[in-house]
N, CA, C and O atoms as CSV, one atom per row, in Angstrom:
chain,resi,resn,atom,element,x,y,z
A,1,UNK,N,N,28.721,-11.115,-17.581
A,1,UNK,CA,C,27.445,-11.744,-17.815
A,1,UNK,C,C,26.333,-10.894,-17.193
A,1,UNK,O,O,26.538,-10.432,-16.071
A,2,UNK,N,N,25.129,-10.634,-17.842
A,2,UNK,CA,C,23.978,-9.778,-17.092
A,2,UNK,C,C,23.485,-10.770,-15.940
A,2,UNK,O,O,23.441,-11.994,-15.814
A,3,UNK,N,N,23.237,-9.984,-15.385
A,3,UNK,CA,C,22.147,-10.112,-14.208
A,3,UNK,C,C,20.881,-9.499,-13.675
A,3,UNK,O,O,20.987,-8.313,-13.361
A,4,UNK,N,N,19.918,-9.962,-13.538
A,4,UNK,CA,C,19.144,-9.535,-13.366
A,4,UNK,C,C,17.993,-9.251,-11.738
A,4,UNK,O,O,17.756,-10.240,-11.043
A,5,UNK,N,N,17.655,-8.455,-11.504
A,5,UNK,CA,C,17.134,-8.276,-10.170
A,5,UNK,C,C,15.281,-8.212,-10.431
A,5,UNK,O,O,14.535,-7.376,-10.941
A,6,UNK,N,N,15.106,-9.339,-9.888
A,6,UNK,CA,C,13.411,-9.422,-10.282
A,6,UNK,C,C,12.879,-9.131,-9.085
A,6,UNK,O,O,13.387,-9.714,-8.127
A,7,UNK,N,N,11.931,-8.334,-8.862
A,7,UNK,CA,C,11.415,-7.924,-7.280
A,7,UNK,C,C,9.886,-8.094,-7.344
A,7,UNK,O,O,9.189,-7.707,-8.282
A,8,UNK,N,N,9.618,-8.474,-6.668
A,8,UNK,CA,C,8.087,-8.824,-5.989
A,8,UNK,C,C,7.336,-7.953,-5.190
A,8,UNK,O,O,7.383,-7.961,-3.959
A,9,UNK,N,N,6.652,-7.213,-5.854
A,9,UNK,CA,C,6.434,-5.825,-4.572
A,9,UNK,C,C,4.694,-5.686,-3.980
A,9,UNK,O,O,3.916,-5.475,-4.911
A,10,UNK,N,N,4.045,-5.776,-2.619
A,10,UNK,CA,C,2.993,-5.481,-2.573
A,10,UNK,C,C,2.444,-4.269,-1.486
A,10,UNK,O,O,2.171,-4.229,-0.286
A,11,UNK,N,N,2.451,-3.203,-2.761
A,11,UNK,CA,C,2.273,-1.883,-2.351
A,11,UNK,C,C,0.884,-1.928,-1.653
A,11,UNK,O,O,-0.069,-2.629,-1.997
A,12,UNK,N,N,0.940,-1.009,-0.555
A,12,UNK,CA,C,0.017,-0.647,0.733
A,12,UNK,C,C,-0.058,0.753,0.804
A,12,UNK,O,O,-0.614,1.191,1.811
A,13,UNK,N,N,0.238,1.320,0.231
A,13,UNK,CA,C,0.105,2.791,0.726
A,13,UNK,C,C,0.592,3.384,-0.754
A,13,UNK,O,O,1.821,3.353,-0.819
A,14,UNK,N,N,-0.018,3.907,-1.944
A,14,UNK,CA,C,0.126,4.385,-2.961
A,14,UNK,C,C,0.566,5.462,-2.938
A,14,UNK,O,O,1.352,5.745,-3.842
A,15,UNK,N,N,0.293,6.351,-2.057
A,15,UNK,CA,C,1.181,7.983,-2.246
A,15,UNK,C,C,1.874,7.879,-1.411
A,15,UNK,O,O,2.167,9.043,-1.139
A,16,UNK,N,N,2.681,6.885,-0.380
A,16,UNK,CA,C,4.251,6.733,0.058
A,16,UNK,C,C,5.428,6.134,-1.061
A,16,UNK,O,O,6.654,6.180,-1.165
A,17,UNK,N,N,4.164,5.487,-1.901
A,17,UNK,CA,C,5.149,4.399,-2.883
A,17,UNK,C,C,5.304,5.839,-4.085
A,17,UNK,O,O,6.428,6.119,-4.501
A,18,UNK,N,N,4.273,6.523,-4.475
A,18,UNK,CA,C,4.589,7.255,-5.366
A,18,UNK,C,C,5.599,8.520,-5.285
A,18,UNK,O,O,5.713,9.346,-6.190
A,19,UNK,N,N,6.160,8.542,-4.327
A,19,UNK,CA,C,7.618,9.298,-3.719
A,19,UNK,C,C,8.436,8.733,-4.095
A,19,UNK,O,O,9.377,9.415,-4.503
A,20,UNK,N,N,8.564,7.386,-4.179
A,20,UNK,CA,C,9.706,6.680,-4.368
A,20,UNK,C,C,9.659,6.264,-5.798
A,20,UNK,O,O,10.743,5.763,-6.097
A,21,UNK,N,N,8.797,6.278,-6.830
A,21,UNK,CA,C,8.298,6.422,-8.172
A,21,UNK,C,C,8.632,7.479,-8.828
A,21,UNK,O,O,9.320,7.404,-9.846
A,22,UNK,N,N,8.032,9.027,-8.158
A,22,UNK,CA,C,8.799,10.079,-8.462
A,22,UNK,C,C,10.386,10.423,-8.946
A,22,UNK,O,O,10.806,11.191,-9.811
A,23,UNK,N,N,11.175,9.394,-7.881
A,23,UNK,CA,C,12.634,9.409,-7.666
A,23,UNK,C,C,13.100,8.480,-9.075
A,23,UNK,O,O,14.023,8.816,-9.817
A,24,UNK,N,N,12.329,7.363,-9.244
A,24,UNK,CA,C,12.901,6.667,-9.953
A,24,UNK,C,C,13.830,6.594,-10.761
A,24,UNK,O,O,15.000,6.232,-10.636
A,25,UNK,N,N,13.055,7.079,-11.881
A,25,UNK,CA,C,14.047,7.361,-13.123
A,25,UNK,C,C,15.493,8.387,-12.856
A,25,UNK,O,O,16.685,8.134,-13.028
A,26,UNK,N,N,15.048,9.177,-12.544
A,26,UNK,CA,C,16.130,10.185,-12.631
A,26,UNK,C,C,17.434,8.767,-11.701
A,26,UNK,O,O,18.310,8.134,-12.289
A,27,UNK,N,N,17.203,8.711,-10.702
A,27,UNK,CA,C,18.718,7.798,-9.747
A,27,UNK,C,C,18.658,6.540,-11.125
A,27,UNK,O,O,19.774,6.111,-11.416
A,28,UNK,N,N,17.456,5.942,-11.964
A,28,UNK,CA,C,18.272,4.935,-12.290
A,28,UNK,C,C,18.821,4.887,-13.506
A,28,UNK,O,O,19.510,3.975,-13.965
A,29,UNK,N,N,18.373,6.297,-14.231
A,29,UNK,CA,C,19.579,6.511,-15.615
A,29,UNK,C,C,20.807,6.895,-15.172
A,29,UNK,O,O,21.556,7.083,-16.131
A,30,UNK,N,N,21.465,7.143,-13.842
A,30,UNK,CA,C,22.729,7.097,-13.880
A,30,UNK,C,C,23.920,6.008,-13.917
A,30,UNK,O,O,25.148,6.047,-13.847
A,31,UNK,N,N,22.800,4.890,-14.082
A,31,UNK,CA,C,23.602,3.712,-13.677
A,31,UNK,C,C,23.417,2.865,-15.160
A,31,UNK,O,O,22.608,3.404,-15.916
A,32,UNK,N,N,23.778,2.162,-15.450
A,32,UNK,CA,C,24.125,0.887,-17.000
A,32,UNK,C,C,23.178,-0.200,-16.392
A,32,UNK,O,O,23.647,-1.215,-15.878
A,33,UNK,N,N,21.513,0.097,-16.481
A,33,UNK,CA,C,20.719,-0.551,-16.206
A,33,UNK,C,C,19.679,-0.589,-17.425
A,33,UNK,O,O,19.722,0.178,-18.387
A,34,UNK,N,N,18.593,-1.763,-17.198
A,34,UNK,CA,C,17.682,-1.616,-18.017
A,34,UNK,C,C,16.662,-2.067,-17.358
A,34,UNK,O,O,16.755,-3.241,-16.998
A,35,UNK,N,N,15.505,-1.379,-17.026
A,35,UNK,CA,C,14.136,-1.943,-16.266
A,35,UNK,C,C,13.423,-2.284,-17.880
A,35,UNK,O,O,13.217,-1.617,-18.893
A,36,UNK,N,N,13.191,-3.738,-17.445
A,36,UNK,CA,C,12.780,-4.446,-18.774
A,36,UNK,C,C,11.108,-4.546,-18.112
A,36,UNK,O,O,10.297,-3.838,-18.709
A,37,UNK,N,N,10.840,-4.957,-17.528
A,37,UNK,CA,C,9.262,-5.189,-16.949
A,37,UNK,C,C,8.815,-4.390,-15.512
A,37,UNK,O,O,9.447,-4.520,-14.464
A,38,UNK,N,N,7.723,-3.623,-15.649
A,38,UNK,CA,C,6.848,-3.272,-14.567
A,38,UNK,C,C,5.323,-3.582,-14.843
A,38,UNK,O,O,4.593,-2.856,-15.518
A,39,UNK,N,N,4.859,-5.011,-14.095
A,39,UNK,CA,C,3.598,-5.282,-14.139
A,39,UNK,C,C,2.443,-5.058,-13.156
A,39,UNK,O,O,2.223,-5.977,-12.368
A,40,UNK,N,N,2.016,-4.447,-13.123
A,40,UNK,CA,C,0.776,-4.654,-12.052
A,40,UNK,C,C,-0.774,-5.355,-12.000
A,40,UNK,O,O,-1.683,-5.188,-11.188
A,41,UNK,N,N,-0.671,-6.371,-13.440
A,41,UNK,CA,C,-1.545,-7.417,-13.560
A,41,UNK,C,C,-0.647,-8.905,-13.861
A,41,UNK,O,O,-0.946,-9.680,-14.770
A,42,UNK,N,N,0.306,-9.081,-13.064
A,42,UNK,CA,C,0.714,-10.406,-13.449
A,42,UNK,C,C,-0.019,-11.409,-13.578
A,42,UNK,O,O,-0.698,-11.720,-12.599
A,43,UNK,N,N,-0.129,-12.347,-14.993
A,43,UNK,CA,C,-1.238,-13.594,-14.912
A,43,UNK,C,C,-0.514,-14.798,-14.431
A,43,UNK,O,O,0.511,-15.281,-14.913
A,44,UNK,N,N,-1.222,-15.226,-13.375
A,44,UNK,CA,C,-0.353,-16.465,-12.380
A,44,UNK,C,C,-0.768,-17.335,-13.599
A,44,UNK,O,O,-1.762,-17.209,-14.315
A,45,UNK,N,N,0.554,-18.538,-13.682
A,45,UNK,CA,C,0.269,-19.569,-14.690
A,45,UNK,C,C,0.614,-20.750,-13.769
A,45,UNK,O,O,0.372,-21.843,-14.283
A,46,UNK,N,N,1.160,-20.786,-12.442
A,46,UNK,CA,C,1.064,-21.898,-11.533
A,46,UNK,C,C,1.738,-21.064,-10.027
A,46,UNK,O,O,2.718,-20.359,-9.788
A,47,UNK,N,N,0.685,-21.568,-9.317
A,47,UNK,CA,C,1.214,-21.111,-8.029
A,47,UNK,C,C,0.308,-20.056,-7.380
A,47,UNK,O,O,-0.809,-19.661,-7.713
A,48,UNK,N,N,1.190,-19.674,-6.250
A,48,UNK,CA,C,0.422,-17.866,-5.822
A,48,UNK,C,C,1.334,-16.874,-6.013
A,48,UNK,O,O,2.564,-16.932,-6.040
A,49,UNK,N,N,0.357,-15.673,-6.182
A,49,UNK,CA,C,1.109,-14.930,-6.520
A,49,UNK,C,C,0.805,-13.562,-5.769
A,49,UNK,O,O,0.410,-12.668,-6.517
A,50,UNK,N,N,0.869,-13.383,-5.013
A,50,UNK,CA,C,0.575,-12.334,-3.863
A,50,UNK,C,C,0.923,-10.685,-3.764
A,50,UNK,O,O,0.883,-9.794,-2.916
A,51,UNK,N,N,1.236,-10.832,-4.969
A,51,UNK,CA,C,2.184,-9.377,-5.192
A,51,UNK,C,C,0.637,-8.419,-6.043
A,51,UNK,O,O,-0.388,-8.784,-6.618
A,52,UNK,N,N,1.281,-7.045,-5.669
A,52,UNK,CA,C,0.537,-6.214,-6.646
A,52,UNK,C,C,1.487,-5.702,-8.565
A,52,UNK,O,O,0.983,-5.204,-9.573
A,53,UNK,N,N,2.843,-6.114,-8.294
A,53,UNK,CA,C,3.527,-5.368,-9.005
A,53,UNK,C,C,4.697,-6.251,-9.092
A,53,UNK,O,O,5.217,-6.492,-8.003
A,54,UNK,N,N,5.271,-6.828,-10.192
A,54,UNK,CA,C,6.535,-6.987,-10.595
A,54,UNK,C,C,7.631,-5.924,-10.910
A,54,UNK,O,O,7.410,-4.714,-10.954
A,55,UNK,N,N,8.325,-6.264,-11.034
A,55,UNK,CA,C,9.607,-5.749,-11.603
A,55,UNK,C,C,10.966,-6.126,-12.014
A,55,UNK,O,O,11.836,-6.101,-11.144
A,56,UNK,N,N,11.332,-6.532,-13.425
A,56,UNK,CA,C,12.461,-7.188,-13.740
A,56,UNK,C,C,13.471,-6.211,-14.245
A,56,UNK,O,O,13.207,-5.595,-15.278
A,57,UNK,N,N,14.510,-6.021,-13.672
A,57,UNK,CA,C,15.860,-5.072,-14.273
A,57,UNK,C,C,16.772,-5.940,-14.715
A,57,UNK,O,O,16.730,-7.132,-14.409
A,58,UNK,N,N,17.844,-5.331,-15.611
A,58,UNK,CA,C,18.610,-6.275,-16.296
A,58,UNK,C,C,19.958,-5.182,-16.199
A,58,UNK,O,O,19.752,-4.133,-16.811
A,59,UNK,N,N,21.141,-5.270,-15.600
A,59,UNK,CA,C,22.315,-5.163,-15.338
A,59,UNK,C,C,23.387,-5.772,-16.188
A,59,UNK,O,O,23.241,-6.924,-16.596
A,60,UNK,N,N,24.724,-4.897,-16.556
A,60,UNK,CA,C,25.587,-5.703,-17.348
A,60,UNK,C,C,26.134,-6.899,-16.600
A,60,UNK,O,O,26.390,-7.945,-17.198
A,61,UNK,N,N,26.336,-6.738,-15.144
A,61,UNK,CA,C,26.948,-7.377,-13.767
A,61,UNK,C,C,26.878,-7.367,-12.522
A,61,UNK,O,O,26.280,-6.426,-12.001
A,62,UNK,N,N,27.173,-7.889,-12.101
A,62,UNK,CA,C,26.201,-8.101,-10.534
A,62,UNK,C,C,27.128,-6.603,-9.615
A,62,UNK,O,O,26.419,-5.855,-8.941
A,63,UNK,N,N,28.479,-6.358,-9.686
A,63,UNK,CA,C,28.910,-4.942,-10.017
A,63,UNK,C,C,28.369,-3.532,-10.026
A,63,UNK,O,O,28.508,-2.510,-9.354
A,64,UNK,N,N,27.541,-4.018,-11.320
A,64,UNK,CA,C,26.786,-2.514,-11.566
A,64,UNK,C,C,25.859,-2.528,-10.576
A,64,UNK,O,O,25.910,-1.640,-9.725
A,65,UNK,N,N,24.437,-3.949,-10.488
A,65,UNK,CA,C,23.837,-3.911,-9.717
A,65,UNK,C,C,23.849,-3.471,-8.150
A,65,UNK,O,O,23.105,-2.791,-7.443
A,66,UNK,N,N,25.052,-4.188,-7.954
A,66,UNK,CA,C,25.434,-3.317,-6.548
A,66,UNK,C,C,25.540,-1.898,-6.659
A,66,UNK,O,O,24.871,-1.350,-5.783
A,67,UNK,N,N,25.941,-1.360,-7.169
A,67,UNK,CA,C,26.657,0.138,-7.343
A,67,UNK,C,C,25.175,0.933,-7.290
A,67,UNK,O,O,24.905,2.028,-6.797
A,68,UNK,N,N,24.288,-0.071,-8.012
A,68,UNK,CA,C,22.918,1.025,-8.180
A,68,UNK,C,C,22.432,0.980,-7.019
A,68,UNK,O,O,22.539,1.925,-6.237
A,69,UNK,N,N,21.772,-0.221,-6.710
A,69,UNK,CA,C,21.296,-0.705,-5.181
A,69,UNK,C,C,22.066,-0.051,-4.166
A,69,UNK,O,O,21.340,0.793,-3.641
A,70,UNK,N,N,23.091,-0.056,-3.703
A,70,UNK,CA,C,23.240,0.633,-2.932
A,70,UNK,C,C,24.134,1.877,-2.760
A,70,UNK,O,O,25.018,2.061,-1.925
A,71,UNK,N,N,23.594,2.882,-3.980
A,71,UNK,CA,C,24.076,4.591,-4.014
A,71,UNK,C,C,23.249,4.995,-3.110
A,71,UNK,O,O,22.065,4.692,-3.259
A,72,UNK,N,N,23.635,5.740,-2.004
A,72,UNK,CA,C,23.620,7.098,-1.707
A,72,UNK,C,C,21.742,7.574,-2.037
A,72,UNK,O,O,20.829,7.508,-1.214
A,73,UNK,N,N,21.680,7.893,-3.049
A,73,UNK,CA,C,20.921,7.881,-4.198
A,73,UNK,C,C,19.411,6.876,-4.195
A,73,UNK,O,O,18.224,6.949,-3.880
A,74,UNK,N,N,20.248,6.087,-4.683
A,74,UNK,CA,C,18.846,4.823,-4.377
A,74,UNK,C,C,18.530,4.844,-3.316
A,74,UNK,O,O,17.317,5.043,-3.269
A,75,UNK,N,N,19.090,4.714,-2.073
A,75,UNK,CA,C,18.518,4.424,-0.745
A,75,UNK,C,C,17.822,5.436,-0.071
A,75,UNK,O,O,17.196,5.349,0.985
A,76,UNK,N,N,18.095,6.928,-1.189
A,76,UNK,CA,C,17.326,7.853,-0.601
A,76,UNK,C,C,16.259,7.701,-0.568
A,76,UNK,O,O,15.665,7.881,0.495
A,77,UNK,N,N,15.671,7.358,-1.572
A,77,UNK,CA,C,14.261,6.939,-2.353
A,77,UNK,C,C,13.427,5.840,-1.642
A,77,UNK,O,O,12.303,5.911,-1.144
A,78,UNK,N,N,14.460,4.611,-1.752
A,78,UNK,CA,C,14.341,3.612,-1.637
A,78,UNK,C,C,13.057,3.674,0.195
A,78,UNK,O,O,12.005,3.037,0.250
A,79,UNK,N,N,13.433,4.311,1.036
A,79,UNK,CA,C,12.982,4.691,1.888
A,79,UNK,C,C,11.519,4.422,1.828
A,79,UNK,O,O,10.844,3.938,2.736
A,80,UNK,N,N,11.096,4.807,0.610
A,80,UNK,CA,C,9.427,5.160,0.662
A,80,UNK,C,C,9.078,3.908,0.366
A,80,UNK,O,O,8.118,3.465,0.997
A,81,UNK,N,N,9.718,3.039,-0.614
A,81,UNK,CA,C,9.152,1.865,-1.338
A,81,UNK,C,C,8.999,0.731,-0.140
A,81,UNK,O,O,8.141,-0.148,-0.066
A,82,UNK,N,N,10.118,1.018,0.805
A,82,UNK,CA,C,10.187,0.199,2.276
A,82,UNK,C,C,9.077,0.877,3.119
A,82,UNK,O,O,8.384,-0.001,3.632
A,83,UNK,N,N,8.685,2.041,3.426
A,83,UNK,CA,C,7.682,2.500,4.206
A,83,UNK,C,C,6.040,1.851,3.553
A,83,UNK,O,O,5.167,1.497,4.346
A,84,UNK,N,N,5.863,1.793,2.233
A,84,UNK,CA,C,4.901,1.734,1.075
A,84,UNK,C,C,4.606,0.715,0.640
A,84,UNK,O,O,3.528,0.654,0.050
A,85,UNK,N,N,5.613,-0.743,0.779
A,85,UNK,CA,C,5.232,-1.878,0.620
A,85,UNK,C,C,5.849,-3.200,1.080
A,85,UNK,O,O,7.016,-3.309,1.455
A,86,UNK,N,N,5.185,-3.941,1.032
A,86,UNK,CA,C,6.517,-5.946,1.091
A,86,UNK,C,C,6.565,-6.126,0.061
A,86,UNK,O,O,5.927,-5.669,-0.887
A,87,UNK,N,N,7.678,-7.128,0.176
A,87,UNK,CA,C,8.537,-7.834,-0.972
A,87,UNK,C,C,9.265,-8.216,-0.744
A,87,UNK,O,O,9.641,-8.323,0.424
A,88,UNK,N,N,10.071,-8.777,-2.068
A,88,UNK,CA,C,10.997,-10.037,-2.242
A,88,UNK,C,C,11.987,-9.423,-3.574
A,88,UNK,O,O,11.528,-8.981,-4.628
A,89,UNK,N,N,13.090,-9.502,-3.302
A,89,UNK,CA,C,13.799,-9.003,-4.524
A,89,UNK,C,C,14.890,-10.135,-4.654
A,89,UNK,O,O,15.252,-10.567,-3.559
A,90,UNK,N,N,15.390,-10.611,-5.565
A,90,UNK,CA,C,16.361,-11.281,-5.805
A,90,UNK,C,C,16.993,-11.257,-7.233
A,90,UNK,O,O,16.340,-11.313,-8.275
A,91,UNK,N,N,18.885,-11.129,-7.104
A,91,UNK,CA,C,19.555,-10.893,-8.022
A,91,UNK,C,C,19.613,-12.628,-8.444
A,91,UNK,O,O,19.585,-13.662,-7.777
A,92,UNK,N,N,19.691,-12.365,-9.669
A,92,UNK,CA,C,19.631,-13.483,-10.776
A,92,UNK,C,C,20.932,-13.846,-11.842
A,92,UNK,O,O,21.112,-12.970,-12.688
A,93,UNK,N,N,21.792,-14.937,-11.905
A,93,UNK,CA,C,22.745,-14.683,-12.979
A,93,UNK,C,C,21.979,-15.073,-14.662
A,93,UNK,O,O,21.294,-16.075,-14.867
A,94,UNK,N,N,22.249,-14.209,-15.514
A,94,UNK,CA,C,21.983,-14.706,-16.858
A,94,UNK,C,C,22.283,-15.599,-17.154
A,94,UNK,O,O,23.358,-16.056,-16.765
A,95,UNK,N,N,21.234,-16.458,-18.228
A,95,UNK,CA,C,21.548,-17.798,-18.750
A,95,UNK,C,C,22.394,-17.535,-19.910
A,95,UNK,O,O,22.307,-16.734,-20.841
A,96,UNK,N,N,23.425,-18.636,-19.518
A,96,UNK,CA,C,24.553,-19.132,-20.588
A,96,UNK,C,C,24.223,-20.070,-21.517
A,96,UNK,O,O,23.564,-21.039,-21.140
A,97,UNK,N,N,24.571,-19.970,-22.723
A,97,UNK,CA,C,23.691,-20.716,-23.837
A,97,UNK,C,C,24.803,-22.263,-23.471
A,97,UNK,O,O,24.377,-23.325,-23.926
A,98,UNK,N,N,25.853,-22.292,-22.854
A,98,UNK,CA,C,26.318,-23.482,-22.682
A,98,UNK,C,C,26.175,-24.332,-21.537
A,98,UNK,O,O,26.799,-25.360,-21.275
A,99,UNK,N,N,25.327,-23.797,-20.936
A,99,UNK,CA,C,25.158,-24.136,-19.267
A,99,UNK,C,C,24.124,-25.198,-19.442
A,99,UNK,O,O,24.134,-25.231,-20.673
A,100,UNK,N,N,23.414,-25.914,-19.160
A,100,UNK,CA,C,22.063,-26.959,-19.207
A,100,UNK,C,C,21.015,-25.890,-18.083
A,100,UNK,O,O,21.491,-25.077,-17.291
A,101,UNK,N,N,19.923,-26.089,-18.228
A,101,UNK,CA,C,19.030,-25.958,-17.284
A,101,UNK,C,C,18.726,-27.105,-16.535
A,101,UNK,O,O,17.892,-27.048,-15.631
């Protein structure tokens, strides 16, 4: 079943974060991922929303997700996005068309 990792990010320092932007792509085409959304005007439709930047990825399995998250690789990077901003990331299971909400 996919899963998905939606992260909440509020960047502070634009050329620490853009090191870790640089890195991006290249570490995350090695992995069976799909970055489906990067927003940096999210329109709040209830609530707050405190972030500068979304981000929704979509994984075959929580598996892969691990494997990406924590290569070697990612965490090299990953470094800057932790020096560069706060946030909130959380893995998500896909909805099952037989499950109820």
């Amino acid at each position: 079943m996919s899963v998905y990792i939606i992260a909440q990010i509020d960047i502070r320092d634009r050329d620490t974060y853009a090191k870790y932007q640089d890195g991006f792509a290249e570490v995350f085409a090695r992995y069976d991922g799909e970055l489906l959304v990067v927003d940096d005007a999210a329109q709040v439709v209830e609530g707050e929303w405190p972030y500068s930047r979304t981000v929704v990825i979509r994984f075959p399995n929580a598996d892969e997700a691990a494997r990406w998250y924590g290569s070697p690789e990612y965490q090299a990077i990953a470094k800057h996005r932790l020096a560069a901003s706060r946030g909130n990331a959380v893995l998500v299971q896909g909805f099952e068309p037989d499950a109820q909400a």
